[in-house]
Structure formats: C-alpha cells, structure tokens
N, C-alpha and C positions, 0 to 999 in steps of 0.2 A: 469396571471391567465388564466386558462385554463376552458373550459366547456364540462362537460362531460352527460354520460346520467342521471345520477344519482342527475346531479345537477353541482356545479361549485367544483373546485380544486385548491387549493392553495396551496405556499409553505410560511410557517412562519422560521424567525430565533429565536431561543430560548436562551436565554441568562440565566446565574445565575444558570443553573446545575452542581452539581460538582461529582455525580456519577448515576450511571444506574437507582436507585430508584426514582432519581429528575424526570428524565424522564419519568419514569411508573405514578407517580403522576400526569405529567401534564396531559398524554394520557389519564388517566383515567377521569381528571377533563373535558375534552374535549369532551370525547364519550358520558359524561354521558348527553351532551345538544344533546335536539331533532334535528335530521335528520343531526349529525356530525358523521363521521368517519373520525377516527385520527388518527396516527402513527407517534409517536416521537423515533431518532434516535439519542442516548446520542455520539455515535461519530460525527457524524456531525453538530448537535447542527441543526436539524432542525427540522422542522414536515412538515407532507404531510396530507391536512386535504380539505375533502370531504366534503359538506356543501348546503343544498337545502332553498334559498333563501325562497322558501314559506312557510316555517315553521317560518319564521320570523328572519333568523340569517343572521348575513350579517359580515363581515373582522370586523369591531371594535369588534363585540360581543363578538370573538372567541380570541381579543388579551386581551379584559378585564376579559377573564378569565382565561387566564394564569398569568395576571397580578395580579388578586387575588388569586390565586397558591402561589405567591410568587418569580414570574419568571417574565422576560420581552420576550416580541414577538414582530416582528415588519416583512414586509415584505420588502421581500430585494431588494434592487436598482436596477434597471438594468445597464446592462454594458456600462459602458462609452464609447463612441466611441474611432475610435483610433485614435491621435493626428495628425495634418498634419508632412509631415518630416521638422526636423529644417533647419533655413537655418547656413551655415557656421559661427560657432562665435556667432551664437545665446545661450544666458543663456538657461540652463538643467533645466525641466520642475521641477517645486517643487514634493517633495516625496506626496505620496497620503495621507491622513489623517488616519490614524493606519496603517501605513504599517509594521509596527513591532507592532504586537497585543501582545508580550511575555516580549516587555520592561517592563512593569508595575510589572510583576513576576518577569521577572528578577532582577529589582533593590530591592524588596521586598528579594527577596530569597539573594541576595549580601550582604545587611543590616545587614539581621539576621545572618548569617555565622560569617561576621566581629565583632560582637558584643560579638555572643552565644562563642566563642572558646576560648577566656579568663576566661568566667563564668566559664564551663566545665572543663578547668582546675584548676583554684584557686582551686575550691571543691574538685578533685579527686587528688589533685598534696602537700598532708599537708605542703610540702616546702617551694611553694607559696603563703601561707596565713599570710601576712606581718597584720599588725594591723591595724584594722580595714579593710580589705578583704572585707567582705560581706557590706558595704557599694557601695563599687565598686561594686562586684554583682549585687546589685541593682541596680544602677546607668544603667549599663550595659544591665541586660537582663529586667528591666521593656518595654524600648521601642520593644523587639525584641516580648514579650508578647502581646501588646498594639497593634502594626504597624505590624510587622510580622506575628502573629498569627490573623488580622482581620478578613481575609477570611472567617478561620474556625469559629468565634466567629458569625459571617451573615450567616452564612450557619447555624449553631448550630440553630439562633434564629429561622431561618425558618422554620428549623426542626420541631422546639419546638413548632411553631405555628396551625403543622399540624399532631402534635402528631405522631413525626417519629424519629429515631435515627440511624445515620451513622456514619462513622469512624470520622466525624467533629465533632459531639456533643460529644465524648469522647475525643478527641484534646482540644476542648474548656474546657472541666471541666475540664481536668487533668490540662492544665497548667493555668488555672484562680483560681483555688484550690491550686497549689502550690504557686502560686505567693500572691495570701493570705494569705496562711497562714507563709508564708514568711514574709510579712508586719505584720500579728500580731506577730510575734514571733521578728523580730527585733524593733517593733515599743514599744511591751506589753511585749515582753517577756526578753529571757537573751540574746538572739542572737545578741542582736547590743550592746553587751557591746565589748569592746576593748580589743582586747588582745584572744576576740573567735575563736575556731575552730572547723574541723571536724577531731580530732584526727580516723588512718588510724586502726580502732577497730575491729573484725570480731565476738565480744561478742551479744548477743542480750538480750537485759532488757527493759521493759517496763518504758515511762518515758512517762512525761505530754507533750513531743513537745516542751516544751517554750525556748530552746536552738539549736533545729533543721531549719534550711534553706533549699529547696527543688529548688533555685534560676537557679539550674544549670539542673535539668529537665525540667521545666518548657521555658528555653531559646533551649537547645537540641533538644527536643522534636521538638520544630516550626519550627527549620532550619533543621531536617532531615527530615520531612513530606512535606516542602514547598519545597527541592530539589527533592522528588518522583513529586511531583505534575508539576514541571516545567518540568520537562524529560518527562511526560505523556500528558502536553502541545502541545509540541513541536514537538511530534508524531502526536497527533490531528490534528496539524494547518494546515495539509499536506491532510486531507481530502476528500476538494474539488476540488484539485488539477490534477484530472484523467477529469474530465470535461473541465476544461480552456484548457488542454493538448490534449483532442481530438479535438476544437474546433479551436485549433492554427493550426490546422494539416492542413487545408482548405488555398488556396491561398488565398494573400491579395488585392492583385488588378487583373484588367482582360483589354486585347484590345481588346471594342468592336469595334464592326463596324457603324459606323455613315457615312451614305451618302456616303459611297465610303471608309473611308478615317477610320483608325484606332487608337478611343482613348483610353487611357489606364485610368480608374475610379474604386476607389474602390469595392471590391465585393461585399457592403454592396446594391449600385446603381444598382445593376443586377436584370433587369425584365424579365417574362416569355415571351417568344418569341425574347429578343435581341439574338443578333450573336455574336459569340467573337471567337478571333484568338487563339489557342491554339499551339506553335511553341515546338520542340522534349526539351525533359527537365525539359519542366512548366507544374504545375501544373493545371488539368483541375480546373476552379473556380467555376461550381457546375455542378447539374444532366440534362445532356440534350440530343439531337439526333444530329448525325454528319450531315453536308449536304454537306460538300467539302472536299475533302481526302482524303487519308487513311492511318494509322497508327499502331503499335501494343502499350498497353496501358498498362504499368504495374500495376494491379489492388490487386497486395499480399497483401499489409498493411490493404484492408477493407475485402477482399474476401478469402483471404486464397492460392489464384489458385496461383502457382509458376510460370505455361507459360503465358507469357503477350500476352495478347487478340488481334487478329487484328481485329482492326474496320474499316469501310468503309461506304460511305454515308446511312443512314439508321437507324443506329448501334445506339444503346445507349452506353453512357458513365456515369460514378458515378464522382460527385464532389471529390478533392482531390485526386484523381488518378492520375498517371504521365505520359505523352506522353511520350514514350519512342521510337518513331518512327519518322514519317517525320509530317508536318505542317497539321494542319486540321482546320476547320471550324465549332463550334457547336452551333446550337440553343437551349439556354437555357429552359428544361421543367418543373423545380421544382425548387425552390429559398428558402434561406432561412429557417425557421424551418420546411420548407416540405423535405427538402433533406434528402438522404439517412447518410448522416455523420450528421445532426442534430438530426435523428430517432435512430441515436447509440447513442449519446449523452444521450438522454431519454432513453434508453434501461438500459444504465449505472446509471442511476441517479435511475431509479426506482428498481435494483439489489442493490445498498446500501441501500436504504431508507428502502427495503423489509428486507434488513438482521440486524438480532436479534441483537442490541448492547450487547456484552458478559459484563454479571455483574464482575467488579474486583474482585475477589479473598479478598482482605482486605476486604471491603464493606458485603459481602456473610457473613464473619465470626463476623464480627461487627456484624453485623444484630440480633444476639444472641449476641454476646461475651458483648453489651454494656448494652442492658438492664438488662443482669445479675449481671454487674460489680454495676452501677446503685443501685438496687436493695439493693444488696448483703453492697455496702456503705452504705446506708440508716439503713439496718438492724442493724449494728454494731453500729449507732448513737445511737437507739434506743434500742438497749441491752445496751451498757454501760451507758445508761443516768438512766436506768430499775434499772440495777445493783448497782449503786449508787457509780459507777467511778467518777463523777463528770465529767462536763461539759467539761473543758481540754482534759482530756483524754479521753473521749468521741470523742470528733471533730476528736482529733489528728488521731484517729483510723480510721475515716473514713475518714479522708481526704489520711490519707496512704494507705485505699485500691484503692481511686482513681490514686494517683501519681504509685504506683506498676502496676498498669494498664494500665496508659498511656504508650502506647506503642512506644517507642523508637527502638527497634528494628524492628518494622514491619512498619516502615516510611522507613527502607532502603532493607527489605526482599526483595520489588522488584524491585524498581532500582538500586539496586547494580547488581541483578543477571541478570535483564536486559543489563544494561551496559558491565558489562561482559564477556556476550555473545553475546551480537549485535558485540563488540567490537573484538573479537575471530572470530564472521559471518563474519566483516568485512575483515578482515585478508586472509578469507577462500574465500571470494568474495560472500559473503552469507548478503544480508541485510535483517534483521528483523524489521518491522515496530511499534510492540507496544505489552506490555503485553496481550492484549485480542488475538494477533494471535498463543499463545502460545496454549492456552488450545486446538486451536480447533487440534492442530498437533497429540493429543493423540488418540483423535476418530476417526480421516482419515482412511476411509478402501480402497475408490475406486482414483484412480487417471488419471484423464481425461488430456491424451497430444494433444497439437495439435502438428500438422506434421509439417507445414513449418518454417522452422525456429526454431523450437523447436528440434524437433527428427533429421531435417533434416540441410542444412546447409542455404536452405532460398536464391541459388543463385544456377543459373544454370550453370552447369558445363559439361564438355566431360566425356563422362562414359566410350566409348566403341568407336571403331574404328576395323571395316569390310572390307578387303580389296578382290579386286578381283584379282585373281594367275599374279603372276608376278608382283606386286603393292606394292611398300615399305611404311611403317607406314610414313615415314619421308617427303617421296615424297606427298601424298596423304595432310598429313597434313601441309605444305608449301605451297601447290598451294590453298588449299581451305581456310587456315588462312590469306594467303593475299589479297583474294576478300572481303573476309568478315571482315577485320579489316578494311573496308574504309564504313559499315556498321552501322547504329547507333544502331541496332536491339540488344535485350539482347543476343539473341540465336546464334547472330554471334558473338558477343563480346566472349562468354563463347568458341567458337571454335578456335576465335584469340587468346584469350589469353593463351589457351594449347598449340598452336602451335606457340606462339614464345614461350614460357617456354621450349619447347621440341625440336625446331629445329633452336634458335637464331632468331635473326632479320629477318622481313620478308620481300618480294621483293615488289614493288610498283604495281598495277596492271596497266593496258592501259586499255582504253574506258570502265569502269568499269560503270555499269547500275543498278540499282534497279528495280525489278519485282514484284511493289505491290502484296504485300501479296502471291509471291511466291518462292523468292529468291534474287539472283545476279549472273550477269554476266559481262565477261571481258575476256580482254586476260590479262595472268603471264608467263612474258618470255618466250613469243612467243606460249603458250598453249591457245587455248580458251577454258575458264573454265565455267563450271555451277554448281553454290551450292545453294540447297533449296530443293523443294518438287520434288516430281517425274512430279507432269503438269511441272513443266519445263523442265525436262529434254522432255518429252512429244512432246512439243513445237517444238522439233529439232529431233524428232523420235530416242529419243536414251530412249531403254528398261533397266529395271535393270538386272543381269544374275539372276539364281535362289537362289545362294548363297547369294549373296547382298537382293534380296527380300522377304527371310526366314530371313535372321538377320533382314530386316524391319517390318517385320509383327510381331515378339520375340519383337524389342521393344518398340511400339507401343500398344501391348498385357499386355505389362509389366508398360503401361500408361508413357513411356518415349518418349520422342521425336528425330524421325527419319529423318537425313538429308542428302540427296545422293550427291554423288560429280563426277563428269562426266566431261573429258575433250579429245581433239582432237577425238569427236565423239562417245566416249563408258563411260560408266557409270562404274569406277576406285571403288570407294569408299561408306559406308553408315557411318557416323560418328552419335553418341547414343547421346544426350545430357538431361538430367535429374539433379532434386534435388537433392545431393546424401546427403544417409545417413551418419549423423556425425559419424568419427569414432567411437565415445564412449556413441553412443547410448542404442547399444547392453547391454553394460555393465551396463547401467545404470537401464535398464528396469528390468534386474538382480538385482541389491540394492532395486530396487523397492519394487520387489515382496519379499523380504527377510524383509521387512519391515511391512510384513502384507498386503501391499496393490496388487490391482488389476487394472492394467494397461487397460485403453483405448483408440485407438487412433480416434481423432476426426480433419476432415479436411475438407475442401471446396473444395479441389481437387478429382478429380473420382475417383470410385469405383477401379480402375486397379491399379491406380498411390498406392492408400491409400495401399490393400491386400500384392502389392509386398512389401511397406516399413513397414508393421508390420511382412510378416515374415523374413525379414533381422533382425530384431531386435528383435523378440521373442514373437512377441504378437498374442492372438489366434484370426483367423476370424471371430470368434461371436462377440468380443470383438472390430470391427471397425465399425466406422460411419462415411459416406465420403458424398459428395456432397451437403455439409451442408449452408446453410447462417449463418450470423452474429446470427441473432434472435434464427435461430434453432439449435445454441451453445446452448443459453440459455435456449435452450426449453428444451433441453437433458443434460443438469444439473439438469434441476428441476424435470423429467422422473426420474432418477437417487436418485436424493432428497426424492420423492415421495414412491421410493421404499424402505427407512428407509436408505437409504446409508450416509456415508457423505461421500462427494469429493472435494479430491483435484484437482485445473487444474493447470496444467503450460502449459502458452502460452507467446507470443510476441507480436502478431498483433494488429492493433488496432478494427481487427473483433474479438478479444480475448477480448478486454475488459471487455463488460458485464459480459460474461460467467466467467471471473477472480471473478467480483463482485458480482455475483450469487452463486459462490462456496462457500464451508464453509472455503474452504483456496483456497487463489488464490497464486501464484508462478508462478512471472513474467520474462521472461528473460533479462539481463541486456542490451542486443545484440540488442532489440527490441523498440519498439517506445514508446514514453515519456508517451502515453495513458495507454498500458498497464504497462507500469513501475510503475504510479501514480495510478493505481487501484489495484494494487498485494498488499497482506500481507507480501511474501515474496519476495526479487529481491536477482537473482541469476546473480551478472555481470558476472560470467566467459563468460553465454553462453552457459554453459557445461552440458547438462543433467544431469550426476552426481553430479551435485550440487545439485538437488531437493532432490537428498536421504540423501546428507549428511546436509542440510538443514534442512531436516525432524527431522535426528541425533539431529541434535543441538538444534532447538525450545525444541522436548523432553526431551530435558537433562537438560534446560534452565528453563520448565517449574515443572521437577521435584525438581530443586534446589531453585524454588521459594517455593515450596508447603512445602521443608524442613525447608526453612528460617522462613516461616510464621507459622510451626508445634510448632520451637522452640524459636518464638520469644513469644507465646501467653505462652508457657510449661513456660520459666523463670516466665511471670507474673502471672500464673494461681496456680505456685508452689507455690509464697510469699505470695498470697492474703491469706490464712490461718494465717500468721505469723502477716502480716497487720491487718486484722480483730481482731486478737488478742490484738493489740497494742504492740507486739512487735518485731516489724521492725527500728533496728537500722539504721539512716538515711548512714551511709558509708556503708550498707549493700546493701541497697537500690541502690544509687548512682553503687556502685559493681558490681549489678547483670545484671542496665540496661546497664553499660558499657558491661560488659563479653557478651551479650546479641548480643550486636551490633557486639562487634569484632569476634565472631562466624559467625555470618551473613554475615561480610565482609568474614572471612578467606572460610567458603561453600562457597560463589558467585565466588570467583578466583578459584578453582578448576574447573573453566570452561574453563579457559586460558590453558591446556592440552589437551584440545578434539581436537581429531584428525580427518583427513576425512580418510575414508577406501582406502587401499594402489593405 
C-alpha cells in the first residue's frame, strides 16, 4: 500500500466477474462511499482504489463492499522470495498452490463436451434413437446442466440480485427451461414412453409440448459457451505477466564489497551506499554512481539509445543495464522500488489499470437482446393463458421462445473466429492476444514506432567505409577488424565481425592496448595500428586528410558513429558504424499508410540519428520525436490520445513497455524483450515491420468475421422467436436451425484460414 496526497492507494484483487458489467458494478458500488476513488479493470481482475482514512474508510470497508456486490476482494500477497539454489539430488520444490488457475475450467469444460456429444447426436441423428434414447439423454446431459452450467447459474443469481442481466442469465434460463421442461415432458408427459422419437420433420404445427425434449440444447448450449469462456481465460491469465517479466529483467545477485574482499548476496540485500563489482557481461544490479573504472554500458533495452554509453568514475548507471566493456566499481544510489526499472514497472501497471477494459461484443448485444427475449417470454405466457390455450400450451410457448434464444451459435461466434485467426496469425508469425484487441484494430488512425529495434535492426553494424587514395577496402578492414576483435566493446565487435565476413580470418594482433574510452592500439603484422576516436590518433600527431574528415563530420551529422583507423603514422581509413535500417522497413511504413494510418517515429536516440532514419523509410519530419525517456513515451501517447487520436505503437524495448500499455493497441516485436512481449496485444515474432500491417490486415478481417458470426447467429434466433411465440416451433425445427446456426459460424470463421499477407 502506497500513500499518496490524496490519502492512501491500494490495489484489491477481485474475484467472481465474468464480463465488463461485473466490473462497472463494482466501481460504481466503490465510488459511491465517501472520499473512495476506484477503478476496476475487468482484464486484470483488479482495482486501484484511492481512499482517505479520515473520512473513516479503512481496507476491510472497501472489501465488504465488494463483498456485498457480490464479488470477493482480497489484497494481494506479496512476492515470495526467491528460494535458495537446491543442492544436487535435492527433491524439486512442490508446485505453488493454484498454479494452474484454468484446471477447474478445464475439467468443467472436458465433462461437458464428453457428455454433451452423445446427447446432440441421439436428437439430431433419428438413426440413433434406439428405445428408450431420451432416458440416456437425460442421464447424460442432467450432470453437464447441473455441474457444467454452474457457473452461469452463480452468476445469473447474482445478476438477478442486482437487477442486471448478461449473456449468463440467458444461459441459465435457456438451459434450466429446457431441462425442465424436458423432465416434465418425459416425467408428465409422452416423452418417456418407449419407443419415442424425434422423427427428422421440417412441418410446423402447434402441439402442447408433451412429447418434445429440448435435452440436447440444453447440454450443447453449456459445452459451446464454457469452451468460449475457457479460450477467453487463458488469454486473461497472461495479464499480469508484463510485470513479473520486467522485474525478471534485474540481476539476481550482486559482488559486493565487504572489507576488502568480494561477496556475492542477493539483490534483494543491496543498501544505499554499498559498492558492488560489476565485471564486462553482468548485469548492473541496480541505480548507482561509478567510482572505479570505466566502461561502455549497453543501456537499449530501458533507454532506447543504440550506442552504448561510456561511463567512467562519476557516471551514473541504471539498474539492469549490461556492462558491456571492462570491470567497474558502482556505489549503489537507489535500491529497490525507488529504482529506475521499478519506476517502469509502475509506469506499466498504472497504463493498464488506466485503460478501459473493452466490453465483449456478446455482453454489448445481450444487454438488450436478453431483456427483450425475457420480456417477449413472459408475454407469450400471458397471451395464451388470456387466450384460453390452456396452461400446456401456454408454457410450451414460452418456454420455446426461451430455448430458440438460447444462443448456441454465439457461444462459438467468437472463439471460433478467434481461433481461427490467431491460428492463421500464428502461421503468419502474428500473435493476437484476445478478442477485446480486435476491436480496437478498426479505429487505429495513428501508429507510433519506435526506432531501435523496431524500424531498425537494434545492433550496430558497419555502414560505410572511407578510404584515403591508394588504400584498399580489404586492407583497411583487416588491420583495423583484428585490433578490435580482441575488444569487448559493441562498436568494435560490429567492425570485426564485417571484417572477418569480408576478408576471412583475421591476424592476431601484438602488444594490443585498450585506450579508455578512446580506442585500441597494437601492432598487426608488423603495422602499428590505431582504431577509435581521432584524440587518438591525436595522441601520435597523426591528422585525418580532408577527405576522411568530410566523410566524419557527414556521419556524425547523419547521428552515426565515426571510427578513424590510422596506421604506420598516417590516418588510412574512417569506418561509419550505425543502427542500420531493416531492410523492409521502407516497405512497411508503405502498408502502413495504405491502411489509413499515420506513421510516427519515436526514439530515445538524438535528434540526427532519429531525421536520418525517418527519411530512409519515408516518414515526414513533423512526424518524429527523438530524445525521449521511458515516461515521455508515455507522455506522447496520451498528447496523441488527448488529441481524439487512437494509436497504435509497435515497439520491443522494455522502455516500450508502458507506452505499448498506454496505447489503444500495442504491437510488440517478437525479436524483443519478454517485457514488451507480455504487454503487447499484438506480438509480431518475425521481427519484421511488416508484420504490423499484415497484423492489422488480420485482427480487421478477424474482427469483422466476428461481428458476422454474432449478426447471424442472433438473425437465426430473432427469425424463429415469432414462430416460437406462436407455439409453433417444431422441436427438429428448432434443434435444425440451432445446428445450421453453428455450422455457419464454423464454416465464416475458416474462411480466415486464406488470408494472405501482401506479396
């Protein structure tokens, strides 16, 4: 629990919602006590709730009245430590207690399938209805009614206590209505006589019911709605999973310094002011000042910046950063949940809690579709009881506008066509997270990239090689790739590794020196060589000619990095080393804009670096934002937001994260860290910018064959309920329509298994 100006802040888990309305209920039930503000978020099943002790509310108040809601709240554990390591041969720690939270659906949703697929066929199959059939029926699909359908029957009742109705309380009536009147009909009526059937009739005649069974919607119905529900689970369960994943990102233990001598104790043990060793490789273990060293520090993953930092006593460093240079020394100056990767942490947590849980689609059209259905039942009781149909046929009628109702094809409208198409995404290297990311793909106008790693390749490479007259490509790059492959530096790696790619094995250097934070020197086969900045060359009065210092100043200008290479006294070489743009970037920015939307490119890297690589790729100068922090991603999403836009980002980084989870779509690259991966709605593993447009292609295509599924699954039963109300809906009629119903729904949802990506 946190204390802010306002008063204290909590975070509640909420339990027992099963769509966006449960949610709005609670918040509402919450705001409405003095001096609370609430915000509950139906995907993550939490609330973030503001609370001022003097007005007399305190944590129990605020969970007993969720609990009179109809919900449960409870404040969440905190993190178990992390275990010591086993020793060899030691027993494997027991599984945590719910660590498969979807077992309990699971075996629920298995139940019923195994039960429900006999029922559905005896009735729609006249072949298989051997004597006495609907005895088995019963047998069959009571339990899948009872145990399978609980859920919705606890949910219905809660509904019902709060005078609300969602696609649950139409579940529960239709199939607690069929399975009644199923028992009176084979208990009262002629259905349990021997020898019954559902001969396969396509006539319609009004009859009293007392020979109709309804067994096989009533079981259908449960096991196609409880396998949407499961598949919309197990999207869910993955929530909070961009949290644990930035917080992994942080080294686990650290060698501090004690008395001389270096111990290694978990990072949890780290106080402000200890010292710790930080050797080329390891990860820095949190935010502090260097005092001994110097190094360059690959800081992309939180910052954005491609060229790694040299630090040197002084210097701050960010926790979870990577020495990527020689040995340092850091005094730790921030621990903890003051560190810069616990402050993204919170950044990320408060970008989902902030964003709107999207109401289902099924839920939106229940909302009307059920109090009419409702209604509309009641009335038909009531006219034929008026009428003087007698009581039978009275029921019968309205119990069939309930069953015609119950929707059996909009239990599969959108996991099928989710499945589908995730399934199709997957193919494509395109993962889509959950039906609520669908909708928002339609409204995207603006789409915010980040540069590194995204647009670009995220690893520094040799761009360009400057020679001075008389100096072969081959030569230049052979003497200067073998001083700098005995380098641990990134920028000499990215020159060795072009230079043995291009000129074979390289030669071993002699007396080979590192020049903090200015280069290397040696001799290669009998040349004395110098590669790095011009102070060193400096250092041995050797000038660059003017040709070599025009191409350093071009690309420098161009925000690349310039490395001179000078040997036996004269200055040979300026070798370009830069992010380079992926090749199919260009292209991609292309699909973009073909899509409606409007390209921005957004980067932590400078002004020079960012201009050149938007216009390699096509995007206009107004249209970039470079020298950005983590935060002020976030801040220029919500600028953006603010301006009626919606936006899409695709990034990688874990300085992407929030700003992924502040977007109305976020679009993660696969290529990229587990942080932003677990906070995207979309993850694109190719890698491949174009994947964001074909991406886009798909959710659109995905979410339009939902909206058909769910057009035509309400169209079959909105058509019968006339003929229902009437009392005269022959039950194989029925049985019929909900089948044809479905297998439409399947046959649209495969039509997704064709979607192509653009050539």
């Amino acid at each position: 629990m946190t204390t802010t100006v306002d008063g204290h802040r909590i975070e509640l888990e909420i339990g027992g919602m099963t769509c966006a309305s449960c949610a709005a209920r609670v918040e509402k039930k919450l705001n409405r006590m003095d001096g609370v503000t609430a915000t509950v978020n139906y995907a993550t099943e939490k609330a973030q709730v503001t609370y001022e002790e003097s007005a007399g509310i305190g944590v129990a108040d605020l969970i007993a009245t969720v609990e009179r809601t109809g919900y449960t709240a409870a404040v969440p554990e905190p993190p178990a430590p992390a275990p010591p390591p086993s020793e060899p041969g030691a027993a494997a720690p027991p599984p945590e207690p719910g660590a498969d939270a979807l077992a309990p659906l699971r075996q629920r949703l298995t139940v019923s399938v195994v039960l429900a697929v006999p029922v559905i066929l005896m009735a729609m199959v006249p072949a298989l209805q051997f004597t006495n059939w609907q005895w088995l029926s019963l047998t069959l699909a009571a339990p899948v009614v009872a145990y399978g359908a609980w859920p919705f029957h606890k949910a219905a009742w809660t509904n019902l206590r709060h005078g609300a109705a969602t696609m649950d309380t139409l579940i529960s009536m239709g199939t607690l209505a069929a399975l009644g009147w199923s028992l009176w009909a084979l208990f009262f009526g002629d259905a349990g006589m021997p020898g019954m059937t559902h001969p396969f009739e396509l006539t319609i005649a009004r009859s009293d019911g007392s020979g109709n069974i309804y067994l096989e919607a009533a079981a259908g119905v449960t096991a196609f709605i409880l396998a949407g529900r499961y598949f919309e689970a197990r999207s869910k369960r993955r929530a909070g999973a961009a949290l644990k994943a930035l917080l992994e990102l942080g080294a686990k233990d650290v060698a501090v310094l004690r008395d001389g001598r270096e111990v290694r104790v978990p990072v949890a043990e780290l106080a402000v002011g200890d010292r710790f060793v930080v050797r080329p490789g390891e990860k820095i273990a949190t935010d502090g000042t260097v005092v001994d060293g110097s190094s360059a520090v690959d800081a992309s993953m939180l910052t954005g910046e491609s060229v790694p930092v040299e630090v040197a006593p002084g210097d701050q460093v960010t926790g979870a950063t990577v020495n990527a240079g020689g040995r340092i020394v850091v005094e730790a100056t921030r621990v903890g949940a003051d560190t810069q990767l616990a402050r993204m942490a919170r950044l990320v947590e408060d970008a989902q809690n902030g964003k709107a849980a999207a109401q289902r689609l099924a839920d939106r059209i229940s909302a009307v579709f059920v109090p009419v259905v409702i209604t509309l039942a009641l009335g038909t009781l009531g006219y034929w009881l008026v009428t003087g149909a007698g009581a039978v046929a009275a029921f019968t009628a309205a119990v069939a506008v309930l069953i015609i109702a119950c929707p059996c094809a909009l239990g599969l409208a959108t996991p099928t066509a989710l499945m589908v198409g995730t399934g199709r995404g997957a193919q494509l290297g395109i993962l889509i997270k959950g039906p609520e990311v669908l909708e928002t793909t339609r409204r995207v106008d603006t789409v915010v990239l980040d540069k590194t790693g995204t647009v670009t390749t995220g690893a520094m490479t040799l761009t360009g090689v400057h020679l001075a007259d008389g100096v072969s490509e081959d030569g230049a790059l052979r003497l200067a790739g073998a001083l700098e492959h005995s380098s641990e530096h990134p920028i000499a790696r990215a020159i060795a590794t072009a230079a043995a790619e291009r000129t074979g094995e390289l030669p071993v250097p002699e007396d080979f020196a590192n020049v903090p934070g200015r280069g290397v020197q040696g001799v290669v086969e009998g040349h004395a060589v110098l590669v790095g900045r011009t102070s060193l060359l400096s250092e041995w009065a050797i000038e660059l000619p003017a040709a070599l210092a025009d191409a350093k100043t071009a690309a420098e200008d161009a925000g690349h990095t310039a490395v001179a290479v000078a040997w036996d006294g004269e200055a040979r070489a300026v070798l370009v080393v830069a992010d380079a743009v992926k090749p199919t970037s260009a292209e991609a920015i292309r699909r973009l804009r073909a899509l409606g939307l409007t390209p921005v490119l957004l980067t932590g890297d400078n002004a020079a670096v960012a201009r050149s690589v938007a216009a390699e790729v096509g995007i206009e100068a107004e249209h970039v934002i470079a020298d950005v922090l983590p935060e002020d991603k976030v801040s220029v999403v919500k600028a953006l937001q603010a301006e009626g836009k919606s936006v899409a980002m695709v990034g990688d980084g874990v300085n992407d994260a929030a700003a992924l989870a502040q977007a109305d779509l976020g679009l993660a690259m696969g290529t990229g860290t587990d942080a932003a991966i677990e906070v995207g709605d979309l993850t694109l593993v190719r890698g491949d910018l174009r994947a964001a447009a074909d991406a886009i292609r798909l959710a659109r295509r995905t979410l339009g064959t939902i909206k058909a599924n769910l057009f035509w699954a309400f169209g079959y039963n909105v058509a019968a309920l006339p003929l229902a109300a009437a009392g005269m809906l022959n039950p194989m009629i029925a049985g019929a329509a909900m089948a044809f119903s479905s297998v439409f729904v399947v046959a649209n949802s495969l039509r997704l298994r064709r979607f192509k990506p653009l050539g």
